[in-house]
Structures are given as structure tokens and as C-alpha cells.
C-alpha positions in Angstrom: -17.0 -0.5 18.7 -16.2 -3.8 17.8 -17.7 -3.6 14.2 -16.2 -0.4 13.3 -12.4 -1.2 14.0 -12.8 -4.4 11.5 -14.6 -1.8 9.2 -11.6 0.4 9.5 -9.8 -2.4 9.3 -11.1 -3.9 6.2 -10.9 -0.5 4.7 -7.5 0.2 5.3 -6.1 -2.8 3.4 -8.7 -2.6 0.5 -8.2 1.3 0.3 -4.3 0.7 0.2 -4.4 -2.2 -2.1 -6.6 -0.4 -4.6 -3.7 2.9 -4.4 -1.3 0.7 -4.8 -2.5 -1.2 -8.0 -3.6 2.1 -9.4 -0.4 4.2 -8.9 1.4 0.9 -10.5 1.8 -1.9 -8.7 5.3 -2.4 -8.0 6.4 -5.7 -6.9 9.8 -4.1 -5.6 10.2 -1.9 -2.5 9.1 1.8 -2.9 10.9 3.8 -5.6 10.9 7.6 -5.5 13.1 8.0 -9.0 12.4 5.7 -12.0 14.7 4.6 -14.7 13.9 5.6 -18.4 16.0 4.2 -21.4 16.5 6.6 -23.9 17.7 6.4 -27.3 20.2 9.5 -28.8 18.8 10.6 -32.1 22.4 10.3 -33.7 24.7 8.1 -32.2 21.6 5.9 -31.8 23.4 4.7 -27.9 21.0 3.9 -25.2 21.3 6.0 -22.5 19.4 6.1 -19.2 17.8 8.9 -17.4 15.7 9.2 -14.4 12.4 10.9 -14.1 10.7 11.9 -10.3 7.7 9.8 -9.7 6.5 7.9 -6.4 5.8 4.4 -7.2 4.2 2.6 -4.1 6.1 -1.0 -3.3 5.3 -4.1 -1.6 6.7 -2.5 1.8 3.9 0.3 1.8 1.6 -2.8 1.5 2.7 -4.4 4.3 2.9 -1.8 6.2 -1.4 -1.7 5.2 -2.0 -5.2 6.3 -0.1 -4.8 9.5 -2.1 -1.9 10.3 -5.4 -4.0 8.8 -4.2 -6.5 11.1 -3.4 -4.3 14.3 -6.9 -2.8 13.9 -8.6 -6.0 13.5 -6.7 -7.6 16.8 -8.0 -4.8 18.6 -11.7 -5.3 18.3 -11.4 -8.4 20.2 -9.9 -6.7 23.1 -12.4 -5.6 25.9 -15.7 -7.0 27.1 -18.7 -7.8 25.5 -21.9 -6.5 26.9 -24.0 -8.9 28.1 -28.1 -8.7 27.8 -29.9 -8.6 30.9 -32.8 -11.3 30.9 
């Protein structure tokens, strides 16, 4: 028991940190919108629009290596078994 919750452990905080590099990384707290700059064909003013997309933040990962953390504190409760010689 004790060897799977650090295995669960380890793999929820390398499974989250992979997502999160892969959907973007973003160093900020979690965005649902994100801003585009676009440029008017011609007035040629810079204008910004926002586009729908998740972007995974710091917080998410945090939230991973408190759960990584929670899973890994709880292996060490209970009682060994000890071998009868």
C-alpha cells in the first residue's frame, strides 16, 4: 500500500507537469480567454481580441504537488508489518 500511494503520487505531479508544459506552460494563474493583437487591414490600428482557450497556470500546478504531497504523506501513515522469525 505503501509503494502505490508514492507511485500515485509520483504520477500525479509528473502527469500534471507534463499537461501543463504541453498545453503551454503559463507562468500566470489559469486563463480561460486569451488576448490576441490584431492589426486592421486599413487603418493599420492595433486592436485586441480575445479568443476561448484553457491555458493551465501555476495554481493548477500547485494544486498537483499538494495533492503529490498529500498522497505521499499518506503512505507513511499506518503500521508496517513486521516478519515473524
Amino acid at each position: 500500500m505503501r509503494t502505490t500511494l508514492r507511485l500515485f503520487a509520483l504520477l500525479l505531479l509528473l502527469g500534471t507537469a507534463g499537461w501543463w508544459v504541453a498545453a503551454g506552460k503559463n507562468p500566470g494563474w489559469t486563463k480561460n480567454k486569451v488576448a490576441i493583437e490584431k492589426k486592421d487591414e486599413i487603418t493599420e490600428i492595433v486592436f485586441i481580441e480575445y479568443e476561448d482557450r484553457f491555458v493551465p497556470g501555476v495554481d493548477i500546478l500547485a494544486a498537483a504537488v499538494a495533492g503529490a504531497v498529500v498522497l505521499a504523506g499518506l503512505s507513511f501513515l499506518g503500521r508496517r508489518k513486521v516478519a515473524a522469525s
